[in-house]
C-alpha positions as CSV (number, residue, x, y, z in Angstrom):
1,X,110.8,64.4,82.3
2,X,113.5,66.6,83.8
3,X,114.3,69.9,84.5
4,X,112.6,73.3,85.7
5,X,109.2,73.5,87.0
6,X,107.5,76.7,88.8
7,X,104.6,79.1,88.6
8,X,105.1,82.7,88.4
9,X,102.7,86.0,88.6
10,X,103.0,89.6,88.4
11,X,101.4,91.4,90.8
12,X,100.2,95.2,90.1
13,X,101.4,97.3,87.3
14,X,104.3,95.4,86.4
15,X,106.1,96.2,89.7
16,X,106.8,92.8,90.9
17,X,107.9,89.5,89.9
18,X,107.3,86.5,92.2
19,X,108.5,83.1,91.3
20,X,107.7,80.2,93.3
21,X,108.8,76.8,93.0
22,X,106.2,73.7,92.5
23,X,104.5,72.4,94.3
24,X,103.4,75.9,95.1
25,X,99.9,76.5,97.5
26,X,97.4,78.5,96.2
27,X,98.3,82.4,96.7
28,X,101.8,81.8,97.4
29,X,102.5,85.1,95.2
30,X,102.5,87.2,97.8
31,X,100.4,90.9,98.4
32,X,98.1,91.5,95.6
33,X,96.2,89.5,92.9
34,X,98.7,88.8,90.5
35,X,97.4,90.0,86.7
36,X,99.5,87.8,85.1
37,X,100.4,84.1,85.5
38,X,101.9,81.6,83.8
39,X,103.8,78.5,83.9
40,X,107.5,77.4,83.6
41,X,108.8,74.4,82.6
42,X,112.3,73.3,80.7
43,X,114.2,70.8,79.7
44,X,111.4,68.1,79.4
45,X,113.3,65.5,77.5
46,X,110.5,63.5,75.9
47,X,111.7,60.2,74.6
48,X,109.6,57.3,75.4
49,X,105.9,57.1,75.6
50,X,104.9,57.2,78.7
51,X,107.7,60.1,79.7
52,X,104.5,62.5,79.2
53,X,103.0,61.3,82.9
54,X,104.8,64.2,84.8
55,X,104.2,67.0,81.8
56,X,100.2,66.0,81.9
57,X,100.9,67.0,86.3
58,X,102.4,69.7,85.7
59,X,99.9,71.1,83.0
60,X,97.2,70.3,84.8
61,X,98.5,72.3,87.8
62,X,98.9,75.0,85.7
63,X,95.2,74.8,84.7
64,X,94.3,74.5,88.2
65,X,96.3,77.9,89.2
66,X,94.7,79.9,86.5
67,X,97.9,80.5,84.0
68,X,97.5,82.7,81.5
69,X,100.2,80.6,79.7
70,X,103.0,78.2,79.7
71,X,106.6,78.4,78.2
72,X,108.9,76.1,77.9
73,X,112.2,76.8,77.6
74,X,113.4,74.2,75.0
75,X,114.4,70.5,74.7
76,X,111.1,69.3,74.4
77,X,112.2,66.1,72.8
78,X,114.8,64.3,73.6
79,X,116.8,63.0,71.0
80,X,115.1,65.4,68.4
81,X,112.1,62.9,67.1
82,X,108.7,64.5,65.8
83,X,106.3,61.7,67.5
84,X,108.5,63.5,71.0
85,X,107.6,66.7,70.1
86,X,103.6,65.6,69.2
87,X,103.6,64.1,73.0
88,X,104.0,68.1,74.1
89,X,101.1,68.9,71.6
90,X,98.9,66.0,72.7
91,X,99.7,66.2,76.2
92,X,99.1,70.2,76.0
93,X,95.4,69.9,73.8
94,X,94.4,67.4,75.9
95,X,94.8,69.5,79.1
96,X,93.9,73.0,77.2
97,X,91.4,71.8,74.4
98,X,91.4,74.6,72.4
99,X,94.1,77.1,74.1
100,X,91.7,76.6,77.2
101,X,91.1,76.6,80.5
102,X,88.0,75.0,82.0
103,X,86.6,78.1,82.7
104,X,87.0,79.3,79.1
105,X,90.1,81.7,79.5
106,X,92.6,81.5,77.0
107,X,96.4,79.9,77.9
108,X,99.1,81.1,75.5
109,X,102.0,78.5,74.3
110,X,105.6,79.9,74.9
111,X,107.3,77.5,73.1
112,X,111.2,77.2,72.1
113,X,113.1,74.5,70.6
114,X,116.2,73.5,72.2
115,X,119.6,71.7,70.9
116,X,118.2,68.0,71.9
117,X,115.1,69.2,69.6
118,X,116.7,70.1,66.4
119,X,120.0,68.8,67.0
120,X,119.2,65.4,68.9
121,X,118.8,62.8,66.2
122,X,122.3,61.4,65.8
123,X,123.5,61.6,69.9
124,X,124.7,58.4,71.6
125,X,124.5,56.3,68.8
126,X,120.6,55.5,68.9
127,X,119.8,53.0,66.7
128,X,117.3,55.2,64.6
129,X,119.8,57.3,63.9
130,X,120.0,56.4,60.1
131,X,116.8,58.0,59.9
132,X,117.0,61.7,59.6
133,X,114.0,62.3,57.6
134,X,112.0,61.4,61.0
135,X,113.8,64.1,62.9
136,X,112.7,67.5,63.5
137,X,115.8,69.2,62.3
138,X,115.6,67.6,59.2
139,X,114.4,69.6,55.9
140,X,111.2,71.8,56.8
141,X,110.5,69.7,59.6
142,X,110.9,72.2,62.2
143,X,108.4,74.6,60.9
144,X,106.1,72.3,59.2
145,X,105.4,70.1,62.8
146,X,105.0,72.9,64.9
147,X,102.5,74.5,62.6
148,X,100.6,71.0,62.7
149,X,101.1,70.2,65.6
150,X,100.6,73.7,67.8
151,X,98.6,75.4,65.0
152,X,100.5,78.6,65.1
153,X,102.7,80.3,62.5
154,X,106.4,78.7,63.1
155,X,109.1,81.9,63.6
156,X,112.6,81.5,64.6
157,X,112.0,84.3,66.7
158,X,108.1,85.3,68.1
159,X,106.4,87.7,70.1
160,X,103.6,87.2,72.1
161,X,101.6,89.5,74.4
162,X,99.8,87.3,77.2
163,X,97.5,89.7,79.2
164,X,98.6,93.1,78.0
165,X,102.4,91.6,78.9
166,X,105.3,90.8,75.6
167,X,106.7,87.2,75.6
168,X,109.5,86.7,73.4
169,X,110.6,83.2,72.3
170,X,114.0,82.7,70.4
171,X,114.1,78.9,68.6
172,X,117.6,77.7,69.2
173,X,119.5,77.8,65.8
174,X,122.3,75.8,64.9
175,X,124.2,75.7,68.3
176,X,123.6,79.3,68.4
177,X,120.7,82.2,68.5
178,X,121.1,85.1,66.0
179,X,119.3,88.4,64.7
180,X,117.8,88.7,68.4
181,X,119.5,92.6,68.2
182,X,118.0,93.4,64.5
183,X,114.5,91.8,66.2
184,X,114.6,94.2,68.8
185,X,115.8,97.0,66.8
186,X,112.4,96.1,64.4
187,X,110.3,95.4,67.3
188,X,111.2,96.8,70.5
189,X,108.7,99.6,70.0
190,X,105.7,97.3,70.5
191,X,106.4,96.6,74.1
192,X,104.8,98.8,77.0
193,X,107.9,100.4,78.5
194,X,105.9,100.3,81.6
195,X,105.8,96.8,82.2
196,X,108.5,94.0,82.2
197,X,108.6,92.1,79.7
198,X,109.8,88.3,79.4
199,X,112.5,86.5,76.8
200,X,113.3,83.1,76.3
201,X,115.8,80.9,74.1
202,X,117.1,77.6,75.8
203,X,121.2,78.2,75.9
204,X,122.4,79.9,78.8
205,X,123.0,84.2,78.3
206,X,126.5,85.2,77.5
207,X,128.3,86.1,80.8
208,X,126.1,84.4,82.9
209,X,125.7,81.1,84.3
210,X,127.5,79.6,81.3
211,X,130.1,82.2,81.3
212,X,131.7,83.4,77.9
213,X,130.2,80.9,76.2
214,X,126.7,81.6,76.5
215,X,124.8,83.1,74.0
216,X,123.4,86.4,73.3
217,X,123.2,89.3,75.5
218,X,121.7,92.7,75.7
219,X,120.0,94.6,78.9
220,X,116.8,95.8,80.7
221,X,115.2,92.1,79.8
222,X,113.7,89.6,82.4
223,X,114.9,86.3,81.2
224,X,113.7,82.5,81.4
225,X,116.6,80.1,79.7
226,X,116.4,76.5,79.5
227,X,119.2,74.3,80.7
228,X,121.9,73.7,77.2
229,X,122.8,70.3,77.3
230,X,125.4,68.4,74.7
């Protein structure tokens, strides 16, 4: 497993985002009991059983912190196999059984697909390559294995609301993420314009980071994007 890690919380009525990078003490957030926390993890690459031993750490130290949820900001598996993306789901239901935590509060999945997901299955000439039908771009495969395996309805483009606070989650789509203006055109009256309010997709904004290249852009948005890899 690769890539970001960190536990986040916002303290008081939406007034303060404080990120803190794992392993984080207990109450490192700062003044205030946050209302809101939840974890952040990208770019997990799952290939190989056994690759899940650092996920199960850093779920469980989620659990342990009280998050309200957990996103993950794309390339869950690695070269875009559905027995890669079922290690998230088991890993995940065997941590949270039932959406869970131990003391019975509910933790949300904020989950995207990335490029290595739906795009994965032919890279580096692997020698399963031949074999499309067994990757999760294939056909239906990318909605019919996330309903099974993360029970939830599978939407290129979700919303959320974790504790009174929106979560948006754009699936990456064909090298590229579309409609996200036309969502917020339909949707953007849904979200409490007195708290922020969080959006994910897994390539890097336009103008960013990633320069001219990146994808998709628009303001007054606090933003978690995974790492684009190719």
């Amino acid at each position: 497993m690769t890539g970001a890690f960190g536990l986040a919380g916002v303290v008081g009525a939406g007034s303060l985002l404080k990120g803190c990078a794992f392993p984080a003490p207990h109450g490192a957030f700062g003044g205030g009991t946050p209302n809101l926390r939840f974890g952040v993890l990208s770019d997990i690459h799952l290939k190989n059983p056994g690759d899940e031993k650092h996920l199960l750490n850093a779920l469980r130290y989620f659990r342990d912190h009280g998050a309200d949820g957990v996103l993950v900001a794309g390339d869950i598996a690695d070269t875009g196999r559905i027995p890669q993306l079922k290690m998230l789901a088991d890993a995940w239901y065997s941590v949270f059984p039932g959406d869970r935590r131990p003391d019975g509060g509910h933790v949300e999945k904020l989950f995207v697909y990335g490029n290595h997901c739906l795009e994965g299955w032919p890279w580096n000439k692997l020698p399963e390559a031949d074999a499309p039908k067994d990757s999760i771009g294939y056909g239906d495969n990318r909605a019919r294995v996330w309903e099974e395996f993360f029970h939830e309805k599978y939407e290129p483009i979700w919303m959320k609301k974790v504790r009174g606070y929106t979560f948006i989650g754009a699936h990456w789509k064909d090298g590229n993420h579309v409609d996200i203006e036309e969502f917020m055109k339909a949707h953007g009256g849904e979200i409490d314009p007195d708290r922020p309010f969080f959006y994910t997709q897994h390539a890097h904004l336009k103008d960013t980071c990633y320069g001219a290249k990146g994808r998709a852009i628009w303001s007054d948005l606090v933003v978690v994007s995974g790492d684009e890899q190719s």
